[in-house]
C-alpha positions as CSV (number, residue, x, y, z in Angstrom):
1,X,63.6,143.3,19.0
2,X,67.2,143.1,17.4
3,X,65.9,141.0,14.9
4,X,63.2,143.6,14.1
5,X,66.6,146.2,14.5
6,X,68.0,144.5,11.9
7,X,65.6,143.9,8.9
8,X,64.7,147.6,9.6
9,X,67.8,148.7,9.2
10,X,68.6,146.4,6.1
11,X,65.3,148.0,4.0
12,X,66.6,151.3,5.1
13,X,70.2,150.1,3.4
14,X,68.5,148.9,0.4
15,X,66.1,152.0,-0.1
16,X,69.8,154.5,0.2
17,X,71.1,152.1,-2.4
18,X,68.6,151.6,-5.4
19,X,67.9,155.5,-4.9
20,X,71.7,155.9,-5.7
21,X,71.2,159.6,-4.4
22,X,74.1,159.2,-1.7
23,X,77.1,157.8,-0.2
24,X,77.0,155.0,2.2
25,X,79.3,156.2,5.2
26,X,79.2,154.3,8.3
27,X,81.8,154.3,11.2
28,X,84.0,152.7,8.8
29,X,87.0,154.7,6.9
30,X,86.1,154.1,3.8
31,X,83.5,155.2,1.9
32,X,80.9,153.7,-0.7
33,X,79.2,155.8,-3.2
34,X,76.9,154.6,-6.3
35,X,75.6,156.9,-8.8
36,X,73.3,156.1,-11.5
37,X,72.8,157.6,-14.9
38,X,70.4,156.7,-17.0
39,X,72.1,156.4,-21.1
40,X,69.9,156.7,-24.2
41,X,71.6,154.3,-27.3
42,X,71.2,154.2,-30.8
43,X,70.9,150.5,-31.4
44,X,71.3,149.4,-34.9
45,X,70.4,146.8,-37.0
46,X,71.1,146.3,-40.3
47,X,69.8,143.0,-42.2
48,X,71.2,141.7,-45.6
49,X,70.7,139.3,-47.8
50,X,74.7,138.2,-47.4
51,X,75.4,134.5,-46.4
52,X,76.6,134.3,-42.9
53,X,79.3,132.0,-43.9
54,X,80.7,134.8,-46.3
55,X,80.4,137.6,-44.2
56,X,82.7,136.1,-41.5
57,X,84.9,134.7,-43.4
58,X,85.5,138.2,-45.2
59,X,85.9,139.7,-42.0
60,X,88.4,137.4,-40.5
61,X,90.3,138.4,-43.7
62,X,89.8,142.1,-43.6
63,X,90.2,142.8,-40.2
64,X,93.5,141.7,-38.0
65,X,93.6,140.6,-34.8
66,X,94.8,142.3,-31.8
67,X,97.1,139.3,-30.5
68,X,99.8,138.5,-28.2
69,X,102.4,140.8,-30.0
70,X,100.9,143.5,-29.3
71,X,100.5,143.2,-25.7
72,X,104.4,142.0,-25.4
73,X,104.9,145.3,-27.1
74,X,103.1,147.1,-24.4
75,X,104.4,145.2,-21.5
76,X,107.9,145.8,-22.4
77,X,107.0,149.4,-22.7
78,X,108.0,149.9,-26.0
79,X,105.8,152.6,-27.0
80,X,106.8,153.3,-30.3
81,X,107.4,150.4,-32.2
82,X,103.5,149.2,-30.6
83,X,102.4,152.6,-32.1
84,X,103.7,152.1,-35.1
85,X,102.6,148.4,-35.1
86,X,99.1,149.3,-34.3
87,X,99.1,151.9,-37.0
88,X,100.1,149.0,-39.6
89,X,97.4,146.4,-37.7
90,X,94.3,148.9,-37.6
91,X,94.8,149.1,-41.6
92,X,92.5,149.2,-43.7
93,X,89.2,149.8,-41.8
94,X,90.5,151.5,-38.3
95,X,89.4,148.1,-36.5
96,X,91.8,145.1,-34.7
97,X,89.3,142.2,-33.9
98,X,89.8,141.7,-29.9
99,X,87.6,139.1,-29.2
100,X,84.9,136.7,-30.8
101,X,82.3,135.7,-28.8
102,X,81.0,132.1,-30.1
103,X,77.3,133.2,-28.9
104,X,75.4,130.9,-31.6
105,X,77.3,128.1,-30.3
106,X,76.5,128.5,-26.9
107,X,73.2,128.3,-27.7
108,X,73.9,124.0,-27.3
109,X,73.6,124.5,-23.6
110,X,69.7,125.6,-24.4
111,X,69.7,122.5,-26.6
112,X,70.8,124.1,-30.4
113,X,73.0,126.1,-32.4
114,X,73.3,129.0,-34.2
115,X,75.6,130.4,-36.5
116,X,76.4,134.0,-34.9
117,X,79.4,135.6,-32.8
118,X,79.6,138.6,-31.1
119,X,82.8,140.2,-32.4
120,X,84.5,142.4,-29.8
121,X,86.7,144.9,-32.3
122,X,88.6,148.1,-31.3
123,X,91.1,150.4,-32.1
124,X,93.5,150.9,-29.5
125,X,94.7,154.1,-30.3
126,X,91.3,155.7,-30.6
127,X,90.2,154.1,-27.0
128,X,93.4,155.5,-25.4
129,X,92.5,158.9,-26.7
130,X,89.3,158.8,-25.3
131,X,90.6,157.0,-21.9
132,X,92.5,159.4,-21.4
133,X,90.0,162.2,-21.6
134,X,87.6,160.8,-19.0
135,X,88.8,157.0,-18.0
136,X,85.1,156.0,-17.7
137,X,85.3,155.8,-21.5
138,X,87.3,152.4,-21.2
139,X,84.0,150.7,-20.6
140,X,83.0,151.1,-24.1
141,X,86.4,149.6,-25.9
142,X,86.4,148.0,-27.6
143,X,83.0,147.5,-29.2
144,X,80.5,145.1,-29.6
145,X,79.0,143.5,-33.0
146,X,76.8,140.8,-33.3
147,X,76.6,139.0,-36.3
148,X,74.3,136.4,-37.0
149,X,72.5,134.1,-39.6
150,X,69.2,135.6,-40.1
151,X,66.0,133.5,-41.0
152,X,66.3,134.6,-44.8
153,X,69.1,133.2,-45.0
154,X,71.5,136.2,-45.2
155,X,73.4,138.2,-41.9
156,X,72.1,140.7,-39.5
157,X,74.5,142.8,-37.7
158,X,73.4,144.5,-34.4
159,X,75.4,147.1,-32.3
160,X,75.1,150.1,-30.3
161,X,76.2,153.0,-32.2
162,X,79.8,154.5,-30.9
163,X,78.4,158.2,-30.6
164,X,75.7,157.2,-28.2
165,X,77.7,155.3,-25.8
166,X,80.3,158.0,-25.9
167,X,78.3,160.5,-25.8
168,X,77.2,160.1,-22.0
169,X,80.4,162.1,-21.5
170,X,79.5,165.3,-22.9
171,X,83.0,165.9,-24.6
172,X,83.4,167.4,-27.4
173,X,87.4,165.5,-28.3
174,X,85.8,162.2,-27.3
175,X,82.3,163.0,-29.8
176,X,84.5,163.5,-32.4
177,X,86.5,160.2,-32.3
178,X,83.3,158.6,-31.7
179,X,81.9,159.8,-34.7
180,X,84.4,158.3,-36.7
181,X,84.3,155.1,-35.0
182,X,80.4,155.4,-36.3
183,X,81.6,155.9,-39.7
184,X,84.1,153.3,-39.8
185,X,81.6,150.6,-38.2
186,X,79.4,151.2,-41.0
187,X,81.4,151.2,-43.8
188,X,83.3,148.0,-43.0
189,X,79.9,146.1,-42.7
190,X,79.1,147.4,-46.5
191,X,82.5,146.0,-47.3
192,X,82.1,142.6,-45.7
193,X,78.3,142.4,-46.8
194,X,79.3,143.6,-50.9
């Protein structure tokens, strides 16, 4: 009977929680609610005829990194010479290169390589302006880019456009930052792939 209690009681759990219509209360003080929302994304993909050796090697150059300094900036709270720091680092395409992802190489653990990284690149500045419109925004900074060696030889570039993945959150300051995170995307892959 208790056992019977029990599994009952578990599919009733379940069924509350991948309808994510409502809170889960119990006689506990704290409470647990989970609320889906379905996103539609722009996913792009743009394919050239650049080597993949070139295009990463031009965006190492172009784009800086957003390193240690910066953080020690932050940490020691001074605001202003980080601001003015960023300013200088997110020169001249609007990006700081967070984080690179050695996918292709990973790829050894399913017994081969590839050349391609996932490049995580931000700009500070523009995340904290949409963070601090609605926090949730955080989840989106800094962006994603994949780059990898295509089988013609050349680079394919794949990400999910800026405007879509901010625009879940129906405001109009963060669409507009968006948008130029859109525009800036683009136009440093036609620099990298010239």
């Amino acid at each position: 009977m208790f056992r019977r209690f029990s599994v009952v009681a578990a599919l009733l759990l379940c069924a509350g929680l991948a309808s994510g219509d409502g809170a889960i209360t119990g006689t506990t003080p704290n409470e647990f609610r989970i609320s889906n929302t379905p996103v539609v994304m722009d996913h792009v993909t743009i394919e050239t005829s650049t080597p993949y050796q070139l295009v990463t090697s031009r965006l190492d150059d172009e784009v800086n990194r957003f390193d240690e300094s910066y953080r020690k900036l932050l940490k020691e709270n001074n605001i202003d010479e980080l601001r003015a720091k960023l300013t200088q680092g997110l020169e001249p395409d609007g990006f700081m290169i967070h984080f690179i992802a050695a996918q292709g190489d990973l790829l050894a653990l399913e017994g081969r390589r590839q050349q391609g990284n996932v490049y995580y690149l931000g700009n500070v500045v523009a995340a904290a302006q949409m963070t601090k419109l609605n926090f949730s925004a955080a989840l989106y900074a800094p962006l994603r880019l994949n780059v990898y060696e295509n089988g013609q030889g050349g680079t394919t570039f794949e990400y999910d456009k800026p405007s879509t993945q901010f625009g879940q959150f129906h405001n109009v300051d963060i669409d507009k930052v968006a948008q130029i995170l859109d525009d800036h995307l683009l136009s440093l892959i036609k620099k990298v792939t010239a």
